[in-house]
C-alpha positions in Angstrom: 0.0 0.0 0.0 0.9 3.5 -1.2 2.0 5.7 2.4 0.5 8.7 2.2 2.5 12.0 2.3 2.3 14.2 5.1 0.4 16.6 3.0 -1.4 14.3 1.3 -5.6 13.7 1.7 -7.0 12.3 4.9 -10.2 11.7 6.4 -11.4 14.0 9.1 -11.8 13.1 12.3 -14.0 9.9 13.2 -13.4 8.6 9.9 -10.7 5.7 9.4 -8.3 5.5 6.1 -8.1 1.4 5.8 -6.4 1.8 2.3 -5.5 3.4 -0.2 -3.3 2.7 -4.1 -2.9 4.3 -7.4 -5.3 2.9 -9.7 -6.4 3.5 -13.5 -8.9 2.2 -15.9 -7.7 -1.1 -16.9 -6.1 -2.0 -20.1 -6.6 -4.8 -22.4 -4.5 -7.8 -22.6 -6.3 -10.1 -24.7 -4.9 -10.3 -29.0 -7.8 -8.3 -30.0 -8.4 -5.6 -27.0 -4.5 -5.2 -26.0 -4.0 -1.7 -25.5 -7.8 -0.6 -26.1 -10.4 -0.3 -23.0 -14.2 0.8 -23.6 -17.4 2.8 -21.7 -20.6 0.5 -22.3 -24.2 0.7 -21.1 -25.9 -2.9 -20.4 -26.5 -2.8 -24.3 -23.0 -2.8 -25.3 -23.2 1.0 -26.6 -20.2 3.0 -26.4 -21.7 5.9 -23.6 -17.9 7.6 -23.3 -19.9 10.7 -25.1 -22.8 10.5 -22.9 -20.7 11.1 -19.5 -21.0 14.6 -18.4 -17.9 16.3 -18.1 -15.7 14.3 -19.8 -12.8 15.2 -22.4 -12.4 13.6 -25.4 -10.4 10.7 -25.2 -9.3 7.9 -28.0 -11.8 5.9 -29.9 -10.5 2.4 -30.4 -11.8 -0.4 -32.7 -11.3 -4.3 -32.3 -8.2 -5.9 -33.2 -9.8 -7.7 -36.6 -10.3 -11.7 -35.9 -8.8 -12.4 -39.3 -5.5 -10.9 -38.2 -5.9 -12.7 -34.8 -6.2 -16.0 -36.4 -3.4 -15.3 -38.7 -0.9 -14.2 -36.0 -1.7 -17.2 -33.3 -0.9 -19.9 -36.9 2.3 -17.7 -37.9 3.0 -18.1 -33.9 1.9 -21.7 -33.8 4.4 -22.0 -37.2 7.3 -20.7 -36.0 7.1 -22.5 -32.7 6.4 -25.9 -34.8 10.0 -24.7 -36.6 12.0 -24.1 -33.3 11.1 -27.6 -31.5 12.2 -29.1 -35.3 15.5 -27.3 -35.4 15.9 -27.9 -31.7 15.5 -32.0 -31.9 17.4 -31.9 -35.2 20.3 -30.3 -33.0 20.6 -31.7 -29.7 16.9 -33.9 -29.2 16.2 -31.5 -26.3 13.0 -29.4 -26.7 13.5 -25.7 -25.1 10.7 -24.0 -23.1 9.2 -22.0 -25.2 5.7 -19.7 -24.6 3.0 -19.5 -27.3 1.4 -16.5 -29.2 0.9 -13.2 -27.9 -1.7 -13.5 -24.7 -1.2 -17.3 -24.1 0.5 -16.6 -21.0 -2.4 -15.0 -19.8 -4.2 -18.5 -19.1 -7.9 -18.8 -20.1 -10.9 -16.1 -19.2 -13.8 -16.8 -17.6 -15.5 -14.0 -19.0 -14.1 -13.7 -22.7 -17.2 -11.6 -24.0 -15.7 -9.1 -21.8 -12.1 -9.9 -21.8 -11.4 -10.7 -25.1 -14.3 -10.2 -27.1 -15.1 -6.4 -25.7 -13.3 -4.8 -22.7 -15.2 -2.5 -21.2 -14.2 -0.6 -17.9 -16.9 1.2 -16.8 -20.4 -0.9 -17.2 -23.6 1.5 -16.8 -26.9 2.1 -17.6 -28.4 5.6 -17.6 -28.5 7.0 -13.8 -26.0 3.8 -12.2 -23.4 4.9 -9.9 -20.7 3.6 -12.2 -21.2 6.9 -14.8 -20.3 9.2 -11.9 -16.5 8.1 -12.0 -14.4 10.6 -12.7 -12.9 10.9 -16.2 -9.3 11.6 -14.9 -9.1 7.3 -13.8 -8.6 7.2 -17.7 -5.0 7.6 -18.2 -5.6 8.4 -22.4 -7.2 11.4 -20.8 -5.5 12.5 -18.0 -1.8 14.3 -18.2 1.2 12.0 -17.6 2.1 14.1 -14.6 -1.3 13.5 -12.4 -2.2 10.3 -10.3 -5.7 9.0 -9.4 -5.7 6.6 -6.2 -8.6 4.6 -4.9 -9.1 5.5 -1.0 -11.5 2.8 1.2 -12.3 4.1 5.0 -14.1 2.8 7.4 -17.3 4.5 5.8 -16.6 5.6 2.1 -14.8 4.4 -1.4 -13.1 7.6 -3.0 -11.5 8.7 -5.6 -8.4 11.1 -5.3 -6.6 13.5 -7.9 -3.4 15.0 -8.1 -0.1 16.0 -8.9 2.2 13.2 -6.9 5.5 16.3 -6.8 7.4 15.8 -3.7 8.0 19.6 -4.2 4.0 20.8 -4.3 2.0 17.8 -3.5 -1.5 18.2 -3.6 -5.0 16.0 -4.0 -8.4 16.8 -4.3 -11.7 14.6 -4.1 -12.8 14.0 -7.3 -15.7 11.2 -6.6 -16.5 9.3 -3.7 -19.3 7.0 -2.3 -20.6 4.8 0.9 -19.6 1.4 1.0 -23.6 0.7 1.1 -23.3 1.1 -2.5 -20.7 -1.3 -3.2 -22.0 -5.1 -3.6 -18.7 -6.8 -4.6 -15.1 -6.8 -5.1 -13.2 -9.6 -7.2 -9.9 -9.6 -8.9 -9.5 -10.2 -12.4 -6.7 -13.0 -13.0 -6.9 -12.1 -17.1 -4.7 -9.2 -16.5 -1.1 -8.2 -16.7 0.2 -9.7 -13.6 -3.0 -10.3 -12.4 -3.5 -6.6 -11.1 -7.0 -5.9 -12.7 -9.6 -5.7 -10.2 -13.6 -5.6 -10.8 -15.8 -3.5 -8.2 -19.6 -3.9 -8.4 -22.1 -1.8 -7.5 -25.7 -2.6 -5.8 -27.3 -1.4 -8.8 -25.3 -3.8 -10.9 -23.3 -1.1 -12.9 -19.5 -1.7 -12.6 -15.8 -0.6 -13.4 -12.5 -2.6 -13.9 -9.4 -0.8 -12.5 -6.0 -1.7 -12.3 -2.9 -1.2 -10.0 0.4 -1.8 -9.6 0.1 -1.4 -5.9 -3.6 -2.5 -5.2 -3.4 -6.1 -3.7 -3.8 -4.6 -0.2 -6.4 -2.6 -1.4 -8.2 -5.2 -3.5 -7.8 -7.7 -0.2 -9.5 -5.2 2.1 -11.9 -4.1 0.1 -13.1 -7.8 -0.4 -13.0 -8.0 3.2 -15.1 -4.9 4.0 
C-alpha cells in the first residue's frame, strides 16, 4: 500500500483510512483488446460521449479476428519450426511460450475480456457513470495520479499532482460502501492486477494497479 505523504488527503476526524493505491482504468491484454479499454451501457453502446464532463479521449476499434487468427498460426508456425530445429540439434526441446496473450491463461469471461473490454459498465443514472474521467490515463496528463481511497465509511477517488516539491489532492468522486455489492480480482490481467468493483445497482468498473493487492484484499473483506 501506497503511504501517504504528510500533505497528502485524509479523512477528518472519526473517519478511518483502511487503504489506499494508485489505480487507473484497466487496459486490455487479450490479441484483440490489448491496448484498447471501452465505456458500455448494459446494451453494449459506447456511452464515453454521454458522461457529463468528460474530455475527449481515444476511440478504439477491435483488433480484426482475421489478423488474430493469422498471428496465433504464424505463432503456432514458427514455434512448430524451433522444437524441429531444436530435436534436429541436440533432441532437447526448449521451453518455449506460445502466441501473444497465451501466458495470460484462459478467461472466464471472454465476452468481456477478449471479445469487448469494457471498464466502466452502466446504464443511464448507475453509480458507475459518476466516476471521474481523470481514472482514464488516455485522458488525464502524464504528470497526475488517481488513487482509490476505502475508509471505514466511504470508497473515494483522489486526484493530483504526486511532486514531492508541491503535492497536492483533491476529491474527485466518492461513495458509501452501502453502494458497493462486490469486489473480485480479475486473474486475465497483466500480472494479475485488474480488479472488478460492483455496484448494488449492478453497474461496474474494472481498474488496475500496480500497488492494489492490499487494497483489492480489504476491500473484499469490507
Amino acid at each position: 500500500m501506497t503511504v501517504p505523504h504528510p500533505k497528502s488527503w485524509l479523512p477528518p476526524a472519526g473517519e478511518e483510512l483502511v487503504a489506499r493505491a494508485p489505480v487507473s482504468f484497466a487496459t486490455g491484454a487479450g490479441d484483440r483488446v490489448k491496448g484498447r479499454r471501452w465505456f458500455r451501457d448494459p446494451a453494449r453502446r459506447d456511452i464515453q460521449g454521454e458522461l457529463p464532463g468528460w474530455p475527449p479521449g481515444p476511440v478504439y476499434r477491435l483488433k480484426s479476428r482475421t489478423g488474430f487468427v493469422l498471428r496465433t498460426v504464424l505463432g503456432i508456425t514458427f514455434l512448430l519450426g524451433v522444437l524441429a530445429l531444436a530435436v534436429v540439434a541436440d533432441g532437447n526441446v526448449p521451453s518455449v511460450s506460445g502466441p501473444a496473450g497465451a501466458g495470460l491463461g484462459r478467461s472466464k469471461d471472454p465476452e468481456n475480456e477478449e471479445e469487448d473490454f469494457p471498464v466502466l459498465w452502466a446504464a443511464p443514472g448507475a453509480v458507475a457513470r459518476t466516476l471521474p474521467w481523470e481514472l482514464d490515463p488516455a485522458r488525464r496528463p502524464g504528470t497526475d495520479v488517481t488513487h482509490l481511497v476505502l475508509t471505514d465509511r466511504r470508497l473515494l477517488v483522489l486526484g493530483g499532482l504526486q511532486d514531492p516539491r508541491d503535492p497536492w489532492e483533491e476529491v474527485l468522486w466518492e461513495t458509501d460502501l452501502s453502494a458497493v455489492a462486490a469486489v473480485e480480482r480479475c486473474l486475465f490481467s497483466v500480472g494479475g492486477r485488474d480488479f472488478r468493483i460492483t455496484f448494488t445497482d449492478g453497474s461496474w468498473c474494472r481498474l488496475t494497479s500496480l500497488e492494489g493487492e492490499g487494497l483489492v484484499a480489504r476491500l473484499t473483506a469490507a
